[in-house]
PQR file with spaces between the fields and no chain letter, atoms N, CA, C, O and H, PARSE charges and radii, in Angstrom:
ATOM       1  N    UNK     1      11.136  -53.084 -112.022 -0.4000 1.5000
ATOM       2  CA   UNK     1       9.943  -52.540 -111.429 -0.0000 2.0000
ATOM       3  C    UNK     1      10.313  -51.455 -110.432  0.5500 1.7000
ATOM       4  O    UNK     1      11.015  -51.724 -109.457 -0.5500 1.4000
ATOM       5  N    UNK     2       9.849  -50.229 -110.664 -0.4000 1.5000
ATOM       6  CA   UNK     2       9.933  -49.222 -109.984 -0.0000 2.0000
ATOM       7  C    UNK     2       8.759  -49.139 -108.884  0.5500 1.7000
ATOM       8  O    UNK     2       7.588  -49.022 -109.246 -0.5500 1.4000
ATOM       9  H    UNK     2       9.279  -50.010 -111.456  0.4000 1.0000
ATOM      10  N    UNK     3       9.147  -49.209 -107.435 -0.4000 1.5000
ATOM      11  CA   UNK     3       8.041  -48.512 -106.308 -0.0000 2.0000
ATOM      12  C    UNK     3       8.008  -46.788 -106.029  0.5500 1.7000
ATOM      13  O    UNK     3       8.767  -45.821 -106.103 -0.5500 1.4000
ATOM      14  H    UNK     3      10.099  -49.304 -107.141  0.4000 1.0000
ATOM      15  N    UNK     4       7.058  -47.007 -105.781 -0.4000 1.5000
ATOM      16  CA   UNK     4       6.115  -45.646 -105.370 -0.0000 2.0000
ATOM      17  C    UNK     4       6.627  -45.200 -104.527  0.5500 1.7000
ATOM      18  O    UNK     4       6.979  -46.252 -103.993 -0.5500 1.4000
ATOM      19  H    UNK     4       6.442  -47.792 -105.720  0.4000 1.0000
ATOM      20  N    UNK     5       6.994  -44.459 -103.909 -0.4000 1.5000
ATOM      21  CA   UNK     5       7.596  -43.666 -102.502 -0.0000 2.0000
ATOM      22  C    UNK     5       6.578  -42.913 -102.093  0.5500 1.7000
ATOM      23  O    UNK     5       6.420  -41.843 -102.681 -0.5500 1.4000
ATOM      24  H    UNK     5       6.707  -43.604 -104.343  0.4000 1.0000
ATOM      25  N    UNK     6       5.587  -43.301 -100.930 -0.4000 1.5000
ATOM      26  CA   UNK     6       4.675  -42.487 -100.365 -0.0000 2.0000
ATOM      27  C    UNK     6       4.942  -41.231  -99.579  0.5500 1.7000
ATOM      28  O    UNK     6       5.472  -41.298  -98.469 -0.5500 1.4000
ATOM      29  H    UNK     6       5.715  -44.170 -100.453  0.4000 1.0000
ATOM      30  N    UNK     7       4.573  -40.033 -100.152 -0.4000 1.5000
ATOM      31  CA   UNK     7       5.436  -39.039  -99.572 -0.0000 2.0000
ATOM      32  C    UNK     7       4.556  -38.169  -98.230  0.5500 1.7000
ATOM      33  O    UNK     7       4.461  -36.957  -98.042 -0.5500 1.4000
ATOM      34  H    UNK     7       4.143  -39.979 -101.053  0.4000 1.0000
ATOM      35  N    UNK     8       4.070  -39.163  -97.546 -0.4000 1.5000
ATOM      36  CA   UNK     8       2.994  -38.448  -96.353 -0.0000 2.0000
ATOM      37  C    UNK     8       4.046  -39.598  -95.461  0.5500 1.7000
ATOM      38  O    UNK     8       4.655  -40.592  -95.856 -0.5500 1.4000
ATOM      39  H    UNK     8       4.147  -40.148  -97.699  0.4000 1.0000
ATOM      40  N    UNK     9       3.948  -39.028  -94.252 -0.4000 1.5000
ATOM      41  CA   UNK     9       4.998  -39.624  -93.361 -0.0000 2.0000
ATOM      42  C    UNK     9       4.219  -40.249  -92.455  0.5500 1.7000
ATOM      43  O    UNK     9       3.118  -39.837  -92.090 -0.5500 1.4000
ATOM      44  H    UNK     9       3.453  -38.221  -93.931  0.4000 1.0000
ATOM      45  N    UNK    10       4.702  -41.133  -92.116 -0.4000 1.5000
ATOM      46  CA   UNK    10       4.010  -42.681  -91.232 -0.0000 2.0000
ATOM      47  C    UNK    10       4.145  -41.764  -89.805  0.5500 1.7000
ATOM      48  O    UNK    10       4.717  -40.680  -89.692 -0.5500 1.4000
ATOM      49  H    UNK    10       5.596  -41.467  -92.413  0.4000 1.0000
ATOM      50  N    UNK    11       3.469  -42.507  -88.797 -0.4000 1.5000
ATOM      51  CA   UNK    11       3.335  -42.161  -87.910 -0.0000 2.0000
ATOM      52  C    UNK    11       4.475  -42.156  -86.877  0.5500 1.7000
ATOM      53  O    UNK    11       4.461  -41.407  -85.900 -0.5500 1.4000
ATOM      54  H    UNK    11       3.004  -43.388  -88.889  0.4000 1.0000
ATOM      55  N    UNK    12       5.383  -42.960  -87.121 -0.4000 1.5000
ATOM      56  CA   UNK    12       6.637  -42.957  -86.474 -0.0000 2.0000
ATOM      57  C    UNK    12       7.396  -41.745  -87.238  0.5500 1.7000
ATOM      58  O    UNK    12       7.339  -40.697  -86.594 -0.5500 1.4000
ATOM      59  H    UNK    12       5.393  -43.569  -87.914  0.4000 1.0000
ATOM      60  N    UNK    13       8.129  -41.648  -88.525 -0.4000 1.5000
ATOM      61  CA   UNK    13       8.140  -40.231  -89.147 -0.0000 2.0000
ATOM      62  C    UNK    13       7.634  -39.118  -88.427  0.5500 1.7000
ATOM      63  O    UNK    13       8.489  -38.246  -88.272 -0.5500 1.4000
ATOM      64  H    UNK    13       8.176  -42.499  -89.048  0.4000 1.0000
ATOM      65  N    UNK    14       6.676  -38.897  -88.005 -0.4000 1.5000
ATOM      66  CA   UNK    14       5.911  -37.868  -87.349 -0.0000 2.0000
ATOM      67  C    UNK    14       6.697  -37.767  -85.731  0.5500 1.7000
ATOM      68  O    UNK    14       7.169  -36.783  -85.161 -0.5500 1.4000
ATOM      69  H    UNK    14       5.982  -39.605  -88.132  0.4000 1.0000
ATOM      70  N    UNK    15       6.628  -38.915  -85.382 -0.4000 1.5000
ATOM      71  CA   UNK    15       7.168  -39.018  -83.790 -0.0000 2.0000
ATOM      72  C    UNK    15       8.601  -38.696  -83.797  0.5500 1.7000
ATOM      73  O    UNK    15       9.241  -38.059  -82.961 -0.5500 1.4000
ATOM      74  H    UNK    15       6.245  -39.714  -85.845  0.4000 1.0000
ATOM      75  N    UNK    16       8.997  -39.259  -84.906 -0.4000 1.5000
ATOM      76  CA   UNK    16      10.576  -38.844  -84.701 -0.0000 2.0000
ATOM      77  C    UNK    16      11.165  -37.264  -85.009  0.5500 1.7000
ATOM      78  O    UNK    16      12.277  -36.843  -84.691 -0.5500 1.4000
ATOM      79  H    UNK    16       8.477  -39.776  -85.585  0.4000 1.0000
ATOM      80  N    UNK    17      10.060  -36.505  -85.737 -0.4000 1.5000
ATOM      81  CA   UNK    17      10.674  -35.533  -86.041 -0.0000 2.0000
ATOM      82  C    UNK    17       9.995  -34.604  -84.938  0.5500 1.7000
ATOM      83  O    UNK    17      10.373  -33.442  -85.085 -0.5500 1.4000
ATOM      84  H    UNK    17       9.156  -36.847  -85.994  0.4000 1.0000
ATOM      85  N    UNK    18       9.266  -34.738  -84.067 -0.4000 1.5000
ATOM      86  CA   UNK    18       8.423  -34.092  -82.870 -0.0000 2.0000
ATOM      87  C    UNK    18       9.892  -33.824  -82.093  0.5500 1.7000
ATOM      88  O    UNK    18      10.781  -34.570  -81.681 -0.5500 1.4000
ATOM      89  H    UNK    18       8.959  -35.682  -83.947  0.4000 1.0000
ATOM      90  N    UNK    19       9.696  -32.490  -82.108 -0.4000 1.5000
ATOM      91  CA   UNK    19      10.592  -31.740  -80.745 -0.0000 2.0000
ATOM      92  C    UNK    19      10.344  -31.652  -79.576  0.5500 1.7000
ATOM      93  O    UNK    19      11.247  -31.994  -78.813 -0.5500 1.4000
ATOM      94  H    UNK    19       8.974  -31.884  -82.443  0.4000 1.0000
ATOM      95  N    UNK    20       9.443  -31.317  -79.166 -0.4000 1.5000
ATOM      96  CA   UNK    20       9.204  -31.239  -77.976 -0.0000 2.0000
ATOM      97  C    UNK    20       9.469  -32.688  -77.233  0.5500 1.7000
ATOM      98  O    UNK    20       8.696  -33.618  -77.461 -0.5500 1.4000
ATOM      99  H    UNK    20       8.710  -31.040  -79.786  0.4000 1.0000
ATOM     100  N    UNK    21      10.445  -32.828  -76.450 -0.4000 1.5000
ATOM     101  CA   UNK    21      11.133  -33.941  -75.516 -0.0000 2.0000
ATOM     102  C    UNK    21      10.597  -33.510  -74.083  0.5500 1.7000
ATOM     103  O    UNK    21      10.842  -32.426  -73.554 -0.5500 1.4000
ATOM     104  H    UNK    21      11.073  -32.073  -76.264  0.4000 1.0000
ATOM     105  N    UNK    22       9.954  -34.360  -73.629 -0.4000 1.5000
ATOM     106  CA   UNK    22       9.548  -34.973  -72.355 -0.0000 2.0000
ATOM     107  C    UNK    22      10.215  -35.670  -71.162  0.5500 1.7000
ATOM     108  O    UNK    22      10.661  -36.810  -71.296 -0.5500 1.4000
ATOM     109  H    UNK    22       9.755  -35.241  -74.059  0.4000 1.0000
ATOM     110  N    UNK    23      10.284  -35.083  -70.125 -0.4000 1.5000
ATOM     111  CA   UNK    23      11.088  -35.775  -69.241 -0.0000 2.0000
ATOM     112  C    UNK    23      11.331  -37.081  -68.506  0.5500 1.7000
ATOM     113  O    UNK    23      10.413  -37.610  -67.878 -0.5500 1.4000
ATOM     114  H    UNK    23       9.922  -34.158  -70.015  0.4000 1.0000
ATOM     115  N    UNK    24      12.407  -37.553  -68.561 -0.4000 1.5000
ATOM     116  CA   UNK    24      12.230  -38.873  -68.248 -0.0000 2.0000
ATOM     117  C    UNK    24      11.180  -39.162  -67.059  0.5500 1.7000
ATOM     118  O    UNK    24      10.267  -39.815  -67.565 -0.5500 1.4000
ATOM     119  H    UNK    24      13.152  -37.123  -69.070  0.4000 1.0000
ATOM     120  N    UNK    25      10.987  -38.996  -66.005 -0.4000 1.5000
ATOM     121  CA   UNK    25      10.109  -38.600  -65.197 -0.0000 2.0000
ATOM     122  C    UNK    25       8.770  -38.832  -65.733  0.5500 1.7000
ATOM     123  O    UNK    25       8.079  -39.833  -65.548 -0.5500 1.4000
ATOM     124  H    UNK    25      11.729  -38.465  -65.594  0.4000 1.0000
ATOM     125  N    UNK    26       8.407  -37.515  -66.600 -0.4000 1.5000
ATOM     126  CA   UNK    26       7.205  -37.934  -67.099 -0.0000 2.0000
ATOM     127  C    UNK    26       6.967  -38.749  -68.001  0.5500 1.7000
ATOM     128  O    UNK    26       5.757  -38.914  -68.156 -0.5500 1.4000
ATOM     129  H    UNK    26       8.969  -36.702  -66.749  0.4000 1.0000
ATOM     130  N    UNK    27       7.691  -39.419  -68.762 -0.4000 1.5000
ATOM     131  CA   UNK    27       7.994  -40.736  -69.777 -0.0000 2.0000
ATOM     132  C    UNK    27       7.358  -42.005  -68.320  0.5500 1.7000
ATOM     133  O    UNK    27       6.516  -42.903  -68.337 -0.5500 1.4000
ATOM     134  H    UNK    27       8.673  -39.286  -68.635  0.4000 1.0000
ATOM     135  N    UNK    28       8.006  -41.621  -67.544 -0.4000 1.5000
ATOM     136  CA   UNK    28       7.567  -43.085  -66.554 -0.0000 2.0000
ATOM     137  C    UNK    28       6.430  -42.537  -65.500  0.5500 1.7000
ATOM     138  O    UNK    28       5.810  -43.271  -64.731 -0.5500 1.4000
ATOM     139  H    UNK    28       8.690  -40.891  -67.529  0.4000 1.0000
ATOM     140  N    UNK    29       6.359  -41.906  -65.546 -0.4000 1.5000
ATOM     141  CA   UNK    29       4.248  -41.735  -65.127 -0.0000 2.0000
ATOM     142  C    UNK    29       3.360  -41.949  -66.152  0.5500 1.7000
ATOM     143  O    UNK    29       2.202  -42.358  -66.068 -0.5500 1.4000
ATOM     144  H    UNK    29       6.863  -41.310  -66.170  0.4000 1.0000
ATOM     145  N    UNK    30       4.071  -41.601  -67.253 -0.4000 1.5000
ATOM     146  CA   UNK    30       2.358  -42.008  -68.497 -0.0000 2.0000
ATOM     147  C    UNK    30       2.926  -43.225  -68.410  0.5500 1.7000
ATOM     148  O    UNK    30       1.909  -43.399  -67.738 -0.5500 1.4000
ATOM     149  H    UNK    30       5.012  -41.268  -67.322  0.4000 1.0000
ATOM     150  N    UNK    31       3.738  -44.637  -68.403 -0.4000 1.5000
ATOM     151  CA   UNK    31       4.264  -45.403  -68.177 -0.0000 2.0000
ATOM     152  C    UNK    31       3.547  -46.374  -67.565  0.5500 1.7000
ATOM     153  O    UNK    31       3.132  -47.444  -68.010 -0.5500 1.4000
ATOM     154  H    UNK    31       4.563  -44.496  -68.949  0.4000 1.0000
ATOM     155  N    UNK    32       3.431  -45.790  -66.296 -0.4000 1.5000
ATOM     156  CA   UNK    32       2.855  -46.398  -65.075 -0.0000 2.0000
ATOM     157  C    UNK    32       1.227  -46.218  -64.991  0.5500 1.7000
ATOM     158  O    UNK    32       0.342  -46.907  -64.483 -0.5500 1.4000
ATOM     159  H    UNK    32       3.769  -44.920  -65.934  0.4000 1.0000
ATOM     160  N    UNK    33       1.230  -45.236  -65.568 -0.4000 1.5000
ATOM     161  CA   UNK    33      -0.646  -44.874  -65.886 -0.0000 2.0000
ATOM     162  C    UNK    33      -1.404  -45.765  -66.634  0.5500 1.7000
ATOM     163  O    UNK    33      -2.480  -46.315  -66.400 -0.5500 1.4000
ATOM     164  H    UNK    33       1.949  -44.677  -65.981  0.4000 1.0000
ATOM     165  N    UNK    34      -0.295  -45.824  -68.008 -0.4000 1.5000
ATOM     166  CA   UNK    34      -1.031  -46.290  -69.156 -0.0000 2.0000
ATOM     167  C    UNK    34      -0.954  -47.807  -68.932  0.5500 1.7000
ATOM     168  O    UNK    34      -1.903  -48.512  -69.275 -0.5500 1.4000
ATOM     169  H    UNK    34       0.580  -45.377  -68.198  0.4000 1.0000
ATOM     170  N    UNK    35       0.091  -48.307  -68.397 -0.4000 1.5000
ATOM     171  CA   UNK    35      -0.085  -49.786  -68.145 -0.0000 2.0000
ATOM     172  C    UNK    35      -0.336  -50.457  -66.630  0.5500 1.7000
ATOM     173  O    UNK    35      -0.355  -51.593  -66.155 -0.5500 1.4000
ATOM     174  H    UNK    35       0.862  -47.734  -68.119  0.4000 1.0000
ATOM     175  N    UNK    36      -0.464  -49.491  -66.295 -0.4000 1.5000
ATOM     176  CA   UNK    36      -1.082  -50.139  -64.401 -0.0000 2.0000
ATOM     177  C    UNK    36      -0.212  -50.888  -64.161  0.5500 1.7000
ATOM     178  O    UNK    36      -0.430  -52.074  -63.916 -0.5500 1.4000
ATOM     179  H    UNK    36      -0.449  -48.569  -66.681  0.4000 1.0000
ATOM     180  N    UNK    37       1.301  -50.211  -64.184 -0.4000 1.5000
ATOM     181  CA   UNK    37       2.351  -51.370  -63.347 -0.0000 2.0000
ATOM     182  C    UNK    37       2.783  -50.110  -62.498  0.5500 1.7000
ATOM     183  O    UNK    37       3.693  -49.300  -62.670 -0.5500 1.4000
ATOM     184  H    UNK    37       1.478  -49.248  -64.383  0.4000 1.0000
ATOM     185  N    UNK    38       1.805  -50.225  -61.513 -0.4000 1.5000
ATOM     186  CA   UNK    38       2.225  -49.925  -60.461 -0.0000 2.0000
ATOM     187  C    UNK    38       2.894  -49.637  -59.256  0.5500 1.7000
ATOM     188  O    UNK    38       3.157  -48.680  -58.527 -0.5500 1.4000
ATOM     189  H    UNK    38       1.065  -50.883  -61.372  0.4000 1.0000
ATOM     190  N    UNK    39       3.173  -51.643  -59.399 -0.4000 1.5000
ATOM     191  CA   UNK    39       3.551  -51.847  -58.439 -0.0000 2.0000
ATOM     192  C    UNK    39       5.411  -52.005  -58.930  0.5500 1.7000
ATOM     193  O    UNK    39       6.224  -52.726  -58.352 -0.5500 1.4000
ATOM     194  H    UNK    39       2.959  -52.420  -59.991  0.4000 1.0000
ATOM     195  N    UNK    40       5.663  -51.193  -60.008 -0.4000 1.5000
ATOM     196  CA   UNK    40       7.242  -51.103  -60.110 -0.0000 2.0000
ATOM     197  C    UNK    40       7.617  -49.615  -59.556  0.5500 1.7000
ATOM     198  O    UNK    40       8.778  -49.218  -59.644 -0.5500 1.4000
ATOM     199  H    UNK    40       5.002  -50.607  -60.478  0.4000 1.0000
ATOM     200  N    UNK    41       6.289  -48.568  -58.811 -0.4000 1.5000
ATOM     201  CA   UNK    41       7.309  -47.686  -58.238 -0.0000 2.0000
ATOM     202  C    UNK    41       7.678  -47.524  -57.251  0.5500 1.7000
ATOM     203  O    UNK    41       8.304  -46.537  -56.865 -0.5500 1.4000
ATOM     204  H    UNK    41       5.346  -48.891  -58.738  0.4000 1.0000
ATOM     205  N    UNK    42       7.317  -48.611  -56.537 -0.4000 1.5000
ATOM     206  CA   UNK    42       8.421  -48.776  -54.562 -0.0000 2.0000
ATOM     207  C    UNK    42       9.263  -49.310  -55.425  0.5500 1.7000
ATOM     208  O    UNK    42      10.159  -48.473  -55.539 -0.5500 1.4000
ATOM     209  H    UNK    42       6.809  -49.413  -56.851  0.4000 1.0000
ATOM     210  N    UNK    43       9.542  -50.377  -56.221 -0.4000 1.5000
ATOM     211  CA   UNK    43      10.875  -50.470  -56.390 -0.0000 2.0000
ATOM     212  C    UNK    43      12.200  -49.258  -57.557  0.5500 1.7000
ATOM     213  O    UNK    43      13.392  -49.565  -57.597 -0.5500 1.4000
ATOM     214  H    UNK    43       8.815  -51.057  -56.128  0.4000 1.0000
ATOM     215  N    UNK    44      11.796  -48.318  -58.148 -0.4000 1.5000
ATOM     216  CA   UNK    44      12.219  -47.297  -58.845 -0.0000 2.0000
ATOM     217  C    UNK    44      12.339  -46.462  -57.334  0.5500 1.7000
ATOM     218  O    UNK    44      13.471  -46.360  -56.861 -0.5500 1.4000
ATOM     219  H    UNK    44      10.828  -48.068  -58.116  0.4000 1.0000
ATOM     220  N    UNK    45      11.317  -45.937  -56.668 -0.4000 1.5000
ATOM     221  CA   UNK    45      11.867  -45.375  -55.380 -0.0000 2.0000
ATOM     222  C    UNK    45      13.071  -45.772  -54.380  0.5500 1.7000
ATOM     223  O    UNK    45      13.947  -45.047  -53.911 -0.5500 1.4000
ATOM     224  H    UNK    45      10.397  -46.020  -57.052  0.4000 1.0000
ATOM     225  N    UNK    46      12.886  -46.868  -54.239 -0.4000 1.5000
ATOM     226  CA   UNK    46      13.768  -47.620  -53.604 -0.0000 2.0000
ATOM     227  C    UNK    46      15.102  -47.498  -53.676  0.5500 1.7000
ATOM     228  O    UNK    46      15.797  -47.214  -52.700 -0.5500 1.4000
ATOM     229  H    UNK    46      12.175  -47.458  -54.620  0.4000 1.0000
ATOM     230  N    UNK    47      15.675  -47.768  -55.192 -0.4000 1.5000
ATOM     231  CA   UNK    47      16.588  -48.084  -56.017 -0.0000 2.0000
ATOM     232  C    UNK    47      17.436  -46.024  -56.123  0.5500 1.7000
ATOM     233  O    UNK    47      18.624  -45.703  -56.129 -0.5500 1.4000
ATOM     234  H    UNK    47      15.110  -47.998  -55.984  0.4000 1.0000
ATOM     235  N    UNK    48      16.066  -45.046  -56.191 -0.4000 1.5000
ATOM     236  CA   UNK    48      16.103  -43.850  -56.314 -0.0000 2.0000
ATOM     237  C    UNK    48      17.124  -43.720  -55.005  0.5500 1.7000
ATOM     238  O    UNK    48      18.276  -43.308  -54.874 -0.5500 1.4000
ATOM     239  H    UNK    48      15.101  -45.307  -56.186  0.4000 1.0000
ATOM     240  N    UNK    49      16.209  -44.232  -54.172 -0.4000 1.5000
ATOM     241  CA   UNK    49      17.252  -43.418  -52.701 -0.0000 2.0000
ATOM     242  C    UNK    49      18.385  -44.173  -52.706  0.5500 1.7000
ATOM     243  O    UNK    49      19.383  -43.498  -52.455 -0.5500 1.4000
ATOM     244  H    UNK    49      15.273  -44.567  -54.278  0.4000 1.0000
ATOM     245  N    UNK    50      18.640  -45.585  -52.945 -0.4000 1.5000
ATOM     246  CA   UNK    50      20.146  -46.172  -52.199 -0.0000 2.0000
ATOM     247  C    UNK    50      20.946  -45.034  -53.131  0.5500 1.7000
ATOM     248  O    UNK    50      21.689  -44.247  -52.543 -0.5500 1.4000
ATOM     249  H    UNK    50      17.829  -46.134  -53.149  0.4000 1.0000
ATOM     250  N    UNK    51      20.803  -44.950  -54.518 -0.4000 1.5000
ATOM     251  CA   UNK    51      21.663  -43.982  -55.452 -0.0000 2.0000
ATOM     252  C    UNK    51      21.606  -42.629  -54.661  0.5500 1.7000
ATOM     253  O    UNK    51      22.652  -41.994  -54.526 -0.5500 1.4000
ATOM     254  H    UNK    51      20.200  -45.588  -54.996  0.4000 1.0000
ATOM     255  N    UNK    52      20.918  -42.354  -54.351 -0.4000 1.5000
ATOM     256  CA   UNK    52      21.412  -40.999  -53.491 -0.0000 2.0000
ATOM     257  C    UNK    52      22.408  -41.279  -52.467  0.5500 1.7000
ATOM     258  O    UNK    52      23.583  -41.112  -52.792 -0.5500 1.4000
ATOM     259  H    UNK    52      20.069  -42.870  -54.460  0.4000 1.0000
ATOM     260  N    UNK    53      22.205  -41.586  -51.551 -0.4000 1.5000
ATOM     261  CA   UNK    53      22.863  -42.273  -50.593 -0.0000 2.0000
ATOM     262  C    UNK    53      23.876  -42.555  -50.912  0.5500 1.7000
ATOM     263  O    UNK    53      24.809  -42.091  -50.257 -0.5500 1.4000
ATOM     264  H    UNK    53      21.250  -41.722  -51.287  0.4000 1.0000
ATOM     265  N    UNK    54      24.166  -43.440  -52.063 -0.4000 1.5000
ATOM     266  CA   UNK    54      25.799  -43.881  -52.594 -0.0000 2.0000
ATOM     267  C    UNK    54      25.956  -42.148  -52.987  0.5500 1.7000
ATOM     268  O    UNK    54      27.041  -41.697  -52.618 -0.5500 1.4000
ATOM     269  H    UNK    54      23.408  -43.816  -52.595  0.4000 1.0000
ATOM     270  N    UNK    55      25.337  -41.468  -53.450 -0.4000 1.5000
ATOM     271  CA   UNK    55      26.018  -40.289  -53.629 -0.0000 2.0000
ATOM     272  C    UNK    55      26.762  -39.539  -52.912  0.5500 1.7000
ATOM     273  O    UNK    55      27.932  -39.161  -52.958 -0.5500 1.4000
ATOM     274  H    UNK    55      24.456  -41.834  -53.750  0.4000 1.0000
ATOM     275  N    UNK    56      25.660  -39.351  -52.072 -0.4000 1.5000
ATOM     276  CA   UNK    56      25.660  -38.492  -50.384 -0.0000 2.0000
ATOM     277  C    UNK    56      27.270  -39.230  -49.673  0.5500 1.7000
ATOM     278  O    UNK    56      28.116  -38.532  -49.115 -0.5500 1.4000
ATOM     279  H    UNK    56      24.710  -39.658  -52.035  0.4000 1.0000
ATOM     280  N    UNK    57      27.369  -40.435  -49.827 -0.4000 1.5000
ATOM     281  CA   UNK    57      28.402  -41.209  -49.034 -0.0000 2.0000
ATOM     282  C    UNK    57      29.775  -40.449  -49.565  0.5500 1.7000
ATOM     283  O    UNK    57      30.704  -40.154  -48.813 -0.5500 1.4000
ATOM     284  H    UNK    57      26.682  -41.002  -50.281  0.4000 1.0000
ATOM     285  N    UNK    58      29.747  -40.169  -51.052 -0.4000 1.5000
ATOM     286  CA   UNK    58      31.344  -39.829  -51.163 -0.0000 2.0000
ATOM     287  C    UNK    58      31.485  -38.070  -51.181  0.5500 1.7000
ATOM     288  O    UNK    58      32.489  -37.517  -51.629 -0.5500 1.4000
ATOM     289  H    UNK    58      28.992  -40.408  -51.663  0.4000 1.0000
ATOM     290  N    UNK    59      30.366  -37.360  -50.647 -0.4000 1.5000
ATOM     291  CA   UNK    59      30.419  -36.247  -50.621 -0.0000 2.0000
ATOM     292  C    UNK    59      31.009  -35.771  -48.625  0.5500 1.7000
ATOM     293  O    UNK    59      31.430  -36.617  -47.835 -0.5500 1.4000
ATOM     294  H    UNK    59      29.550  -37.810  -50.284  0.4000 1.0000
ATOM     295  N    UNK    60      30.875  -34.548  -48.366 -0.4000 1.5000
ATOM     296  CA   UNK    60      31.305  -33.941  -46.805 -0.0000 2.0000
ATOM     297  C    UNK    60      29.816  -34.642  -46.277  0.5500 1.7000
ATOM     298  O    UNK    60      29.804  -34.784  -45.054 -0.5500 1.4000
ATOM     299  H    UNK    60      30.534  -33.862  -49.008  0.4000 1.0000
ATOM     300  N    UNK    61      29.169  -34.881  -46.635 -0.4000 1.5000
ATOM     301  CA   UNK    61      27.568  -35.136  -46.056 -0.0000 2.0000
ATOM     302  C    UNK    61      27.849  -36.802  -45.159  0.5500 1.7000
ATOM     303  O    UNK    61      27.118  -37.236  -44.269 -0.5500 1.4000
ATOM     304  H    UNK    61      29.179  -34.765  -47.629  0.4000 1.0000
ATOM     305  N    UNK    62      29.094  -37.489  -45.712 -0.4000 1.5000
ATOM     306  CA   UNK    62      29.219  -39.035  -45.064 -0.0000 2.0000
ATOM     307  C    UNK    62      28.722  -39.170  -43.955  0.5500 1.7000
ATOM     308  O    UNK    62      27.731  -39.864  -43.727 -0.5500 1.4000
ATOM     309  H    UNK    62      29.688  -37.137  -46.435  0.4000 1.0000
ATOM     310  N    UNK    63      29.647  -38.215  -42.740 -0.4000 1.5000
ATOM     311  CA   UNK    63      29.618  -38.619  -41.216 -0.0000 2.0000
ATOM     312  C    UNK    63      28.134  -38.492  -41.188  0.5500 1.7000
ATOM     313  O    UNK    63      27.697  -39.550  -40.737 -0.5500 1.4000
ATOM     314  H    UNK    63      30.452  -37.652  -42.925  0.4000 1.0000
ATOM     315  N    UNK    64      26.951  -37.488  -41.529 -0.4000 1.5000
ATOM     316  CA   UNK    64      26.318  -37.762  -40.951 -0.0000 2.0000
ATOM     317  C    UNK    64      24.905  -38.720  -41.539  0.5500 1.7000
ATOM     318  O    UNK    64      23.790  -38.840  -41.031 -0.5500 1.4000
ATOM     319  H    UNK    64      27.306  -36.628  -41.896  0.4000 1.0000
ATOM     320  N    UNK    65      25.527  -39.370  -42.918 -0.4000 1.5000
ATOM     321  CA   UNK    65      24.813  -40.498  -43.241 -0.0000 2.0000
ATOM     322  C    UNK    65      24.938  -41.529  -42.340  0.5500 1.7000
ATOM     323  O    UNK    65      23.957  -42.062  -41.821 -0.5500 1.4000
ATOM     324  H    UNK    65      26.432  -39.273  -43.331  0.4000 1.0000
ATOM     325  N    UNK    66      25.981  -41.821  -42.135 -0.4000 1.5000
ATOM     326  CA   UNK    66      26.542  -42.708  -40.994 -0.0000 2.0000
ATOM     327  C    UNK    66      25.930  -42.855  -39.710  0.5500 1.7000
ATOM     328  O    UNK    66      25.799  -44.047  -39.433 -0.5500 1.4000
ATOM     329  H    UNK    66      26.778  -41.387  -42.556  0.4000 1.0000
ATOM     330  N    UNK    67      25.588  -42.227  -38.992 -0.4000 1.5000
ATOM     331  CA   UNK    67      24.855  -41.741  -37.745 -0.0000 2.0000
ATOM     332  C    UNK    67      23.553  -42.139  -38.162  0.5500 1.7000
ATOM     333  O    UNK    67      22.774  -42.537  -37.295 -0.5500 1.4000
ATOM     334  H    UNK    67      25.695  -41.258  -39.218  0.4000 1.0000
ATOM     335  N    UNK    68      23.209  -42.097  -39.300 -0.4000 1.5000
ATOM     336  CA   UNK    68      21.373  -42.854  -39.130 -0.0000 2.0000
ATOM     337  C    UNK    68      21.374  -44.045  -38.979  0.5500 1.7000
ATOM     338  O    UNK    68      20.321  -44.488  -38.522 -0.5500 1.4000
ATOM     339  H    UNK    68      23.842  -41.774  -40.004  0.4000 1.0000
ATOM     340  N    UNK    69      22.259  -44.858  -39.214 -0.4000 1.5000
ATOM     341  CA   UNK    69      22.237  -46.265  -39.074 -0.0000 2.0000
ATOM     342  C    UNK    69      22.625  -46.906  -38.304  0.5500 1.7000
ATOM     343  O    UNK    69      22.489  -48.126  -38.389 -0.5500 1.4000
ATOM     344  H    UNK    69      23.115  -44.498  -39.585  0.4000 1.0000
């Protein structure tokens, strides 16, 4: 028995071959829009700055990370 191969492309087909790429950023605002979890961006902020900070720490910027605390 031979199947049919439907040659119109499913909707994922369609998504996957879409170029235009979106920034992570805006991937997590329609994110947060579309599902009203809200309350996960003090903690994505949060998490945002210590990573800076660990950044900032191994750069010339240390001494005066140091001094805020």
């Amino acid at each position: 028995m031979s199947e049919r191969i439907d040659p119109t492309p499913s909707e994922f087909e369609k998504a996957a071959g879409d170029t235009q790429s979106e920034s992570l950023v805006s991937e997590f605002w329609m994110f947060l829009a579309q599902n009203k979890k809200w309350w996960l961006a003090p903690i994505v902020i949060v998490m945002l700055l210590l990573a800076v900070l660990i950044f900032l720490s191994q750069t010339a910027a240390a001494p005066f990370i140091y001094t805020l605390f």
